[in-house]
Gaussian input, Z-matrix of N, CA and C with variables (Angstrom, degrees):
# hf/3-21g

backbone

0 1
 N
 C     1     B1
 C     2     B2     1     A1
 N     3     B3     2     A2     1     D1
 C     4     B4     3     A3     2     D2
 C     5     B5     4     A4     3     D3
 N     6     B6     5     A5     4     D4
 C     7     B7     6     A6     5     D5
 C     8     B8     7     A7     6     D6
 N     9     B9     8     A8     7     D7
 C    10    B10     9     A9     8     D8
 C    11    B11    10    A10     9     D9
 N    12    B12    11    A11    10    D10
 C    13    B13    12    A12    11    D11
 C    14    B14    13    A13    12    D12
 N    15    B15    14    A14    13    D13
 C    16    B16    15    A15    14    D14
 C    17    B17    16    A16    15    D15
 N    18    B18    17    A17    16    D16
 C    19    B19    18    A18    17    D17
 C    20    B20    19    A19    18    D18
 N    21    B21    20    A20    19    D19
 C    22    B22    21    A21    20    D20
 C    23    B23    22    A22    21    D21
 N    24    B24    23    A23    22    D22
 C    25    B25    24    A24    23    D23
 C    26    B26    25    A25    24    D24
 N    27    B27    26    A26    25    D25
 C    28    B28    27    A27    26    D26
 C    29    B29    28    A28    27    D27
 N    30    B30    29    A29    28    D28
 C    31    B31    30    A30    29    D29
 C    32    B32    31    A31    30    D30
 N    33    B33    32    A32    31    D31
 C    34    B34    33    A33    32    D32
 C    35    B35    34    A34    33    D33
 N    36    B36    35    A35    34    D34
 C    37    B37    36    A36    35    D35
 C    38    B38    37    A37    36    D36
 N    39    B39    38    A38    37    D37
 C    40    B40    39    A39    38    D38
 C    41    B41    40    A40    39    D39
 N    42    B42    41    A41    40    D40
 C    43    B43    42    A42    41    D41
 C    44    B44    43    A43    42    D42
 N    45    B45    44    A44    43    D43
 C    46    B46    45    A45    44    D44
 C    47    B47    46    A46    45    D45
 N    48    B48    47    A47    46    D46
 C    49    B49    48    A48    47    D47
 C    50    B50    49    A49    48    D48
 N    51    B51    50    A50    49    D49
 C    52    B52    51    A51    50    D50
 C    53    B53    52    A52    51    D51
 N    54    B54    53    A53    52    D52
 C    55    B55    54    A54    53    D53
 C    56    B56    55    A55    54    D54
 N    57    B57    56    A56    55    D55
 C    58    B58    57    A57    56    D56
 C    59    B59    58    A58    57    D57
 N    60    B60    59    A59    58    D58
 C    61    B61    60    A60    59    D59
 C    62    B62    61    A61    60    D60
 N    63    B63    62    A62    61    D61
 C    64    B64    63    A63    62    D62
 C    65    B65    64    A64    63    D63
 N    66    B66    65    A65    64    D64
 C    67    B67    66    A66    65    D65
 C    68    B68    67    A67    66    D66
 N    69    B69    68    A68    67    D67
 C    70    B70    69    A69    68    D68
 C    71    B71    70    A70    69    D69
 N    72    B72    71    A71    70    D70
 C    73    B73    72    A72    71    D71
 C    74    B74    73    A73    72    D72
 N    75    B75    74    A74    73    D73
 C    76    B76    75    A75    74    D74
 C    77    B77    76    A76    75    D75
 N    78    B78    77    A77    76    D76
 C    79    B79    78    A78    77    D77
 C    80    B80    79    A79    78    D78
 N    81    B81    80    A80    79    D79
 C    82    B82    81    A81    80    D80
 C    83    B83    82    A82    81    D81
 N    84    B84    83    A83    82    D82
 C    85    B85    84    A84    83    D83
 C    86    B86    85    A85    84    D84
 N    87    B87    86    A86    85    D85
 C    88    B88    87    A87    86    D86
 C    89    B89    88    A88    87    D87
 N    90    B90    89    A89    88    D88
 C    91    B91    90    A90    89    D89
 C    92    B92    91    A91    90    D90
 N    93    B93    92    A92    91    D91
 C    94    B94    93    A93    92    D92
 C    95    B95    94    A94    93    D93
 N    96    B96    95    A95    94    D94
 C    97    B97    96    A96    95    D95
 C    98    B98    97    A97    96    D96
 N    99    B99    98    A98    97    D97
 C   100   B100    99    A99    98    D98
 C   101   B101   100   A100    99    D99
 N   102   B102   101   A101   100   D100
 C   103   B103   102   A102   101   D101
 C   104   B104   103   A103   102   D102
 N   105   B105   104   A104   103   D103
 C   106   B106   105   A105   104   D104
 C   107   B107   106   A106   105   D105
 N   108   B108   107   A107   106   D106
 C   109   B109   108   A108   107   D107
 C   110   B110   109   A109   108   D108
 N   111   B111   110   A110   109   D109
 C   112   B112   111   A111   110   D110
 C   113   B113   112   A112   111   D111
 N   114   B114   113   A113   112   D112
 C   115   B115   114   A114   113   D113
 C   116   B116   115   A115   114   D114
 N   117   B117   116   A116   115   D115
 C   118   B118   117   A117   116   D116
 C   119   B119   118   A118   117   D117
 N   120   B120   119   A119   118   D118
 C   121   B121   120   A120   119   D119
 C   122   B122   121   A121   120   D120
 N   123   B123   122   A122   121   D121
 C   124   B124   123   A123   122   D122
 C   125   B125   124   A124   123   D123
 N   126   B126   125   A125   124   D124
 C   127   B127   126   A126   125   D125
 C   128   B128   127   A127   126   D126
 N   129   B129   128   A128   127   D127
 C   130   B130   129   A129   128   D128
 C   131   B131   130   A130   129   D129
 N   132   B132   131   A131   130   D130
 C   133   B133   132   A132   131   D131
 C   134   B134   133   A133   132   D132
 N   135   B135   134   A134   133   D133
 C   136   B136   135   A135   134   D134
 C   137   B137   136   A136   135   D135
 N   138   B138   137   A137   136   D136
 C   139   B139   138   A138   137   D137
 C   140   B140   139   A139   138   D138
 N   141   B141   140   A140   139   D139
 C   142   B142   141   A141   140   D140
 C   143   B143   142   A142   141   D141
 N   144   B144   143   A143   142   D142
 C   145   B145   144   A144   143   D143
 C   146   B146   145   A145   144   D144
 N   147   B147   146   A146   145   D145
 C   148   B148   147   A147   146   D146
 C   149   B149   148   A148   147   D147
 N   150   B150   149   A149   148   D148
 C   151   B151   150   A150   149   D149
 C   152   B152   151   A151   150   D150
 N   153   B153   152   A152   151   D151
 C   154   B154   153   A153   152   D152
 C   155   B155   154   A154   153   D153
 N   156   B156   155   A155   154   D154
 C   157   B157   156   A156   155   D155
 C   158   B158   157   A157   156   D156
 N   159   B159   158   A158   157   D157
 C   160   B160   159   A159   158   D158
 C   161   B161   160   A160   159   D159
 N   162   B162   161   A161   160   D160
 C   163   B163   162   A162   161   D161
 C   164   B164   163   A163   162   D162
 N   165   B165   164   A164   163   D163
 C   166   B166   165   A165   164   D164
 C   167   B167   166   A166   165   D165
 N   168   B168   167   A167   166   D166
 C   169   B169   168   A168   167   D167
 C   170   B170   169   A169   168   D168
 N   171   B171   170   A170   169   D169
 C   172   B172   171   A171   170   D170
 C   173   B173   172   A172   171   D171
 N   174   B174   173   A173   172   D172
 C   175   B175   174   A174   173   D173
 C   176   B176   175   A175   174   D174
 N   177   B177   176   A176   175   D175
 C   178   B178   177   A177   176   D176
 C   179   B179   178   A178   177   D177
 N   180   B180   179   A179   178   D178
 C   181   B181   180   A180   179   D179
 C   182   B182   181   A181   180   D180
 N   183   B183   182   A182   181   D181
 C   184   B184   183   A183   182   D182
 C   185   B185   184   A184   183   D183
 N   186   B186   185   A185   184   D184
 C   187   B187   186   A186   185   D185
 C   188   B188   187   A187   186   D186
 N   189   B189   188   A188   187   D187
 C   190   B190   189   A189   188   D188
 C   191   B191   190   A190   189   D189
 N   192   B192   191   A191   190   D190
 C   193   B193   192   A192   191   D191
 C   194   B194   193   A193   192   D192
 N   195   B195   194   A194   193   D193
 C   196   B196   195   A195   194   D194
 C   197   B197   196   A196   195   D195
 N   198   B198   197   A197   196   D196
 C   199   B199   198   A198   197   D197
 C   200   B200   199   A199   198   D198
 N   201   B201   200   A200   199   D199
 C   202   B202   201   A201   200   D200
 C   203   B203   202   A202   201   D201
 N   204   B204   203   A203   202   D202
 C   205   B205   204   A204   203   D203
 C   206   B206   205   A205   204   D204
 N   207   B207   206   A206   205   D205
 C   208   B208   207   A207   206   D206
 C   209   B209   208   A208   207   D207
 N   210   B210   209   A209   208   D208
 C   211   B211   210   A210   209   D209
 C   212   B212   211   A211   210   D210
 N   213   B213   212   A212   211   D211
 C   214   B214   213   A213   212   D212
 C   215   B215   214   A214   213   D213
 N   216   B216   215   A215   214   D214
 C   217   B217   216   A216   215   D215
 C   218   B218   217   A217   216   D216
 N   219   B219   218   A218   217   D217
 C   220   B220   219   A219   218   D218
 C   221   B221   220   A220   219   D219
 N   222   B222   221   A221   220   D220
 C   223   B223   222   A222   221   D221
 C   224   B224   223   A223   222   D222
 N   225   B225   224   A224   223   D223
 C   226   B226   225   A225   224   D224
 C   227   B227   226   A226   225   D225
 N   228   B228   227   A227   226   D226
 C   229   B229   228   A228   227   D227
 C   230   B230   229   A229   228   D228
 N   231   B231   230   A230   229   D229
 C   232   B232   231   A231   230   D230
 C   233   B233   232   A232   231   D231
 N   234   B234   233   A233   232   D232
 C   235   B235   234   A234   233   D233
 C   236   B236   235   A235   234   D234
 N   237   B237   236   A236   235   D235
 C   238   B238   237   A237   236   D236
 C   239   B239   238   A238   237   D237
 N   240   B240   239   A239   238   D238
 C   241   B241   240   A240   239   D239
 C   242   B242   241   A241   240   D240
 N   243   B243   242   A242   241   D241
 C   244   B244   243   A243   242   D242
 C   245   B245   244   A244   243   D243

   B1=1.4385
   B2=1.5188
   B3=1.6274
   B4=1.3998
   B5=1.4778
   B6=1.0397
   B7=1.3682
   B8=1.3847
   B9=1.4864
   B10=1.4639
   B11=1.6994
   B12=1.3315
   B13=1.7235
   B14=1.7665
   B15=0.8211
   B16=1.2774
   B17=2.0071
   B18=1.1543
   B19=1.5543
   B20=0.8788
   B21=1.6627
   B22=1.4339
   B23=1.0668
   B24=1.3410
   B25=1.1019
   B26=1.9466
   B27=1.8587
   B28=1.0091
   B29=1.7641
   B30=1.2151
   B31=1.8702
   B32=1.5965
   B33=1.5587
   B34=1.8586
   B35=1.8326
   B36=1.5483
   B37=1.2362
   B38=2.0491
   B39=1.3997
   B40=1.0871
   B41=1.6980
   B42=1.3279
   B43=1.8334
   B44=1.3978
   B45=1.2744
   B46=1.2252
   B47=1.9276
   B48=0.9375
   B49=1.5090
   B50=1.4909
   B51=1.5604
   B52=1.3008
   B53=2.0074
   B54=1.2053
   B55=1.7766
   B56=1.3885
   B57=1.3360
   B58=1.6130
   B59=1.7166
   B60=1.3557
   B61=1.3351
   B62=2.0244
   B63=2.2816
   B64=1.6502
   B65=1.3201
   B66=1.7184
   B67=1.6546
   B68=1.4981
   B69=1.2512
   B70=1.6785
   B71=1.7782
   B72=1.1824
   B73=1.9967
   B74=1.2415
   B75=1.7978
   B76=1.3568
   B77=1.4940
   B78=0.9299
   B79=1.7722
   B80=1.3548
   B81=1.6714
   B82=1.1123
   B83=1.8362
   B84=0.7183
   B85=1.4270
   B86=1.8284
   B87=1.1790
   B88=1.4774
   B89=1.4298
   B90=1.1508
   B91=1.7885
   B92=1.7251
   B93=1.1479
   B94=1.4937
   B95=1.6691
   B96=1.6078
   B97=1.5625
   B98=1.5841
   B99=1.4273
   B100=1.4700
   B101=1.3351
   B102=1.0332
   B103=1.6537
   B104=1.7407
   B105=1.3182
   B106=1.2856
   B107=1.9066
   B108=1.3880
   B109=1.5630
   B110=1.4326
   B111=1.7113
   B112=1.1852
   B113=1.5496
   B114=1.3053
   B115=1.9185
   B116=1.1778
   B117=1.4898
   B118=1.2051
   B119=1.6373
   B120=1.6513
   B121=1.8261
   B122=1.8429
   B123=1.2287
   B124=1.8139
   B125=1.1002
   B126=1.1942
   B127=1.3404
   B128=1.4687
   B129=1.2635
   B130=1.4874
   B131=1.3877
   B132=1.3426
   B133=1.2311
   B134=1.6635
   B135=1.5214
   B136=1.4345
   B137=1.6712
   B138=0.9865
   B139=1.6274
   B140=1.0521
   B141=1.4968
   B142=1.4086
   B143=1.7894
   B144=1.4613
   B145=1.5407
   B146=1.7792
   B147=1.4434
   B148=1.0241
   B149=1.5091
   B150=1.1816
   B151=1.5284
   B152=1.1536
   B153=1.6397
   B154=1.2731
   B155=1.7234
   B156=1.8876
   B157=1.5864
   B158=1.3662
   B159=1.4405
   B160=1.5763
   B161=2.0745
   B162=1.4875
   B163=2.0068
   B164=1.3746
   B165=1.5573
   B166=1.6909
   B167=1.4046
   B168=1.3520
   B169=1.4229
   B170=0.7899
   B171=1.9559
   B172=1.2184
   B173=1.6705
   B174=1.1981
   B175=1.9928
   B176=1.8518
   B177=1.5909
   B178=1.3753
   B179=1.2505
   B180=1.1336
   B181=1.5423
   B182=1.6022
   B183=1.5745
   B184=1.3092
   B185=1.2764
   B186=1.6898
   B187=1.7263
   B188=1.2835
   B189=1.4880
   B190=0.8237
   B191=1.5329
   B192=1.1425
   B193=1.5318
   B194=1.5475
   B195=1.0046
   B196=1.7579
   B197=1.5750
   B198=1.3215
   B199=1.8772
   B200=1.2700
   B201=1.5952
   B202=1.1273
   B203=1.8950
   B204=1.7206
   B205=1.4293
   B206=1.6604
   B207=1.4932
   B208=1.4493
   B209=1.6621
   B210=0.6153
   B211=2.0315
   B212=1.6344
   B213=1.3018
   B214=1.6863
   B215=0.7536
   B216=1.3406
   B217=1.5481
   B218=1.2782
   B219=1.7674
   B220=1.3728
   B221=1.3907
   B222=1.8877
   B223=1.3667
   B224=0.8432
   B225=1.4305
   B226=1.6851
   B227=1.4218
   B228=1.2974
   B229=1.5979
   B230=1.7032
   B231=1.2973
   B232=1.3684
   B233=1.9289
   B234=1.2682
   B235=1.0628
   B236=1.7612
   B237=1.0252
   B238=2.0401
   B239=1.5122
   B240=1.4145
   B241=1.4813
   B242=1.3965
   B243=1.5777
   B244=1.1886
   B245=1.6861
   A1=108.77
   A2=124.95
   A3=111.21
   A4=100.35
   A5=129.00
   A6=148.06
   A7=118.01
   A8=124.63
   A9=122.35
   A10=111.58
   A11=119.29
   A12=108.08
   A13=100.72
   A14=110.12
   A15=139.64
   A16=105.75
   A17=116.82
   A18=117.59
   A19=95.97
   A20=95.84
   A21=141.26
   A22=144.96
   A23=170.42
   A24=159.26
   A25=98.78
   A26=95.63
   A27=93.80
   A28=125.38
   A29=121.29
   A30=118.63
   A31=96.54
   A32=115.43
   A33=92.87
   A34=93.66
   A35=120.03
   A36=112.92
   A37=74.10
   A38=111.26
   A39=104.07
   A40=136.81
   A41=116.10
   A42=121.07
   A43=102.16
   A44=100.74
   A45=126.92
   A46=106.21
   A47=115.15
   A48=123.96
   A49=119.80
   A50=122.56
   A51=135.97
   A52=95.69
   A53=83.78
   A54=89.41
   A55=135.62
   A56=90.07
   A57=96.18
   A58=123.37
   A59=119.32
   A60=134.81
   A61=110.95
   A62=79.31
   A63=79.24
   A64=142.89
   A65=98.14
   A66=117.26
   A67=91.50
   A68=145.68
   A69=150.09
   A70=86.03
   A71=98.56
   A72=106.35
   A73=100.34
   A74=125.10
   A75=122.80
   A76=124.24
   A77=86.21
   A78=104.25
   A79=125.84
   A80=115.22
   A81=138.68
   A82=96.69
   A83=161.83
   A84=151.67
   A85=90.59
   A86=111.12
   A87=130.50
   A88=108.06
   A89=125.27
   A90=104.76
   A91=78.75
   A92=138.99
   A93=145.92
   A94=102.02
   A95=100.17
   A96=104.41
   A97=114.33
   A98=122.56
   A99=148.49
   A100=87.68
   A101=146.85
   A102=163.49
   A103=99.36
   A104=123.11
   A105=131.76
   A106=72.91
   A107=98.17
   A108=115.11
   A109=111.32
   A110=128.00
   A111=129.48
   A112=95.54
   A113=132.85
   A114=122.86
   A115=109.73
   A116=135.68
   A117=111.18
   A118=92.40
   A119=108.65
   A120=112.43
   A121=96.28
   A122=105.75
   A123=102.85
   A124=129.31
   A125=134.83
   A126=114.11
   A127=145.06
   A128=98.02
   A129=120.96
   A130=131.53
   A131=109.46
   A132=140.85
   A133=114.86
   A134=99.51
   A135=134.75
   A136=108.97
   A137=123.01
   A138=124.38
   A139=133.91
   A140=111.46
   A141=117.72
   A142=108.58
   A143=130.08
   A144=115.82
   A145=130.09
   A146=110.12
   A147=130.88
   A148=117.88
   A149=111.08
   A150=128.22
   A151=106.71
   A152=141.08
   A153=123.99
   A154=99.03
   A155=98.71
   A156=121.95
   A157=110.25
   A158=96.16
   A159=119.37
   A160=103.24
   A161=88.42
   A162=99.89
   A163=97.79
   A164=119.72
   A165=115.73
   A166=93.56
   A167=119.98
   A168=123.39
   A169=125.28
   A170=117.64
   A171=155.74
   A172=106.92
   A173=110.66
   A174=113.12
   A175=101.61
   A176=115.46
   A177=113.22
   A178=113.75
   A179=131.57
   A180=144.47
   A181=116.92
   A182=108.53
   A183=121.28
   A184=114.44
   A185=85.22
   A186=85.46
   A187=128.63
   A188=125.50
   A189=137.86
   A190=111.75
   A191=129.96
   A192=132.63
   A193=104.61
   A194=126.76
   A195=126.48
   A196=110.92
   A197=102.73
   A198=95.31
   A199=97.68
   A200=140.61
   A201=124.47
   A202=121.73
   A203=94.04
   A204=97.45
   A205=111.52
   A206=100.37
   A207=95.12
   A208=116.32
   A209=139.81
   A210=137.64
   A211=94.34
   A212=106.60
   A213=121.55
   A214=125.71
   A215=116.05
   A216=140.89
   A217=112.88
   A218=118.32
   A219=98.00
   A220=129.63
   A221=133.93
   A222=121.10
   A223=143.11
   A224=113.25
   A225=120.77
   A226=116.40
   A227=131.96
   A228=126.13
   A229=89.17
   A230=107.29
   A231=145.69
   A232=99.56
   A233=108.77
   A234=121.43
   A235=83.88
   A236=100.50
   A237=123.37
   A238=99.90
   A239=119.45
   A240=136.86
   A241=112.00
   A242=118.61
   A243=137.43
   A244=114.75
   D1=144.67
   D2=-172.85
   D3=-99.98
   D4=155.15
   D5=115.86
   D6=15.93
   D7=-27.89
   D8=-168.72
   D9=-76.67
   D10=133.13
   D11=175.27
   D12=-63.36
   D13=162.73
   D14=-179.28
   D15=-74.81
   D16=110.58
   D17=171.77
   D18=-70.23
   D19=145.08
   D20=154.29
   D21=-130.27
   D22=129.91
   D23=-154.11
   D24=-76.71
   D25=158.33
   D26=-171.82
   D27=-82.21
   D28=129.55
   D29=-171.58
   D30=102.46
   D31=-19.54
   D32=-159.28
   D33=-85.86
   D34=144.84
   D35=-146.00
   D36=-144.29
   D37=91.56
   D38=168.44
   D39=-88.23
   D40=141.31
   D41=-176.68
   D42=-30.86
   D43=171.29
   D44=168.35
   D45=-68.23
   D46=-70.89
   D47=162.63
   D48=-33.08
   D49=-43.23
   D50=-170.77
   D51=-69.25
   D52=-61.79
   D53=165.95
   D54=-39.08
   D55=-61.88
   D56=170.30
   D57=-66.65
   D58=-22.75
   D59=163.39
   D60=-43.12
   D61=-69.80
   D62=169.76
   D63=-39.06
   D64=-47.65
   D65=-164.17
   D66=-70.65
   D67=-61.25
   D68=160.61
   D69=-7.39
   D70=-91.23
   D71=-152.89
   D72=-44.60
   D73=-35.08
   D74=167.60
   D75=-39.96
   D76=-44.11
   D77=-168.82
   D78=-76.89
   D79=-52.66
   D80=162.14
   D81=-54.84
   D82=-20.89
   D83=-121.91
   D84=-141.33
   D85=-46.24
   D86=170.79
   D87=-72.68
   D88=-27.15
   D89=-177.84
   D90=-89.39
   D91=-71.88
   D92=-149.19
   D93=-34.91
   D94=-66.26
   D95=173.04
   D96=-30.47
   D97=-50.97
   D98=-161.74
   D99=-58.92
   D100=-79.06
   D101=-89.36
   D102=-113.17
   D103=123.68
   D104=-151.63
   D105=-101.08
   D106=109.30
   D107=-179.44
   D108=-68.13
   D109=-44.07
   D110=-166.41
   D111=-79.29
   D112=-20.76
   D113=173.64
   D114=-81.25
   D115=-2.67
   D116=-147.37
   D117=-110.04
   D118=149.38
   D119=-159.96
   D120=-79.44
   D121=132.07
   D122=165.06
   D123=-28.59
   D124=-26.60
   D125=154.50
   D126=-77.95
   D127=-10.04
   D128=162.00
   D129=-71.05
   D130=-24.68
   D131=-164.53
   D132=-91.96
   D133=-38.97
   D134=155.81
   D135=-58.99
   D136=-63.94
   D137=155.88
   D138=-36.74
   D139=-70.78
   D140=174.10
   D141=-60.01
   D142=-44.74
   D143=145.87
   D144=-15.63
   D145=-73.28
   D146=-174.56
   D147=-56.87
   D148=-28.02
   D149=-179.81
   D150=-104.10
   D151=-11.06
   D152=-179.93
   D153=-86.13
   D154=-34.38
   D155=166.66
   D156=-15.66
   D157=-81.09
   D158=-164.51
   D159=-47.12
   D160=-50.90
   D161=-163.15
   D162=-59.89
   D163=-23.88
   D164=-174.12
   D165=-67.96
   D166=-81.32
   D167=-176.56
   D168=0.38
   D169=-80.81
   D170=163.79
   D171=-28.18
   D172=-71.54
   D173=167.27
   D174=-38.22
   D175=-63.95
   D176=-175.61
   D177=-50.43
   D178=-51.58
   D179=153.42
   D180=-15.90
   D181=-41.62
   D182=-167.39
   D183=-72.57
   D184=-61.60
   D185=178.05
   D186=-63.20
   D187=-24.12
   D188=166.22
   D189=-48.97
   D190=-75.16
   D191=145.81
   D192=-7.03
   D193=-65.91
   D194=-165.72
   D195=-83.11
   D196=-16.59
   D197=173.92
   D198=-98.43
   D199=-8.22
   D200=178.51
   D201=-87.96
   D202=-17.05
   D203=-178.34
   D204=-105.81
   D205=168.37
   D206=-161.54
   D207=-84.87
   D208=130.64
   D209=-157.17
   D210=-35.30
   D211=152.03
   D212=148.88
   D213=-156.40
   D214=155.07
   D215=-165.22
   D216=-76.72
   D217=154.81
   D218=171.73
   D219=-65.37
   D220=-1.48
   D221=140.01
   D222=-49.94
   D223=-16.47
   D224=-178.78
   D225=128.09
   D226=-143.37
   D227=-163.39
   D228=-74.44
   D229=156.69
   D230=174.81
   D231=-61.09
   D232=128.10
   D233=-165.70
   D234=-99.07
   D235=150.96
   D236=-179.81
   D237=-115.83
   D238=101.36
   D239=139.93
   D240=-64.57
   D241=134.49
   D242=166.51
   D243=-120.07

């Protein structure tokens, strides 16, 4: 895994959970890449499918989560000026 922080857009200040979601799809996404695809026996292949499956979702899921809430700062929820 490198060294690089993880992009984000600027102000979006994600949970603790939202994070840990990411770092998962990170990871999962990093062994898959790894994995010499043409050796690996069909049922594995079936797995590693099923689990990249799930991490897509889960990412779609995310953003979804982040376009539905309103931006925040690293203090916390978005303060409302009137």
């Amino acid at each position: 895994m490198s060294d690089e922080q993880p992009h984000t857009a600027p102000g979006l200040a994600l949970t603790n959970l939202q994070r840990d979601r990411v770092d998962f799809a990170r990871k999962d996404y990093e062994s898959a890449r790894a994995e010499d695809l043409a050796k690996l026996p069909r049922a594995h292949l079936i797995l590693l499918v099923e689990r990249m499956r799930g991490r897509l979702g889960d990412a779609l899921d995310l953003i979804d989560e982040l376009c539905s809430t309103p931006p925040r700062g690293p203090a916390g929820p978005a303060n409302h000026h009137r």
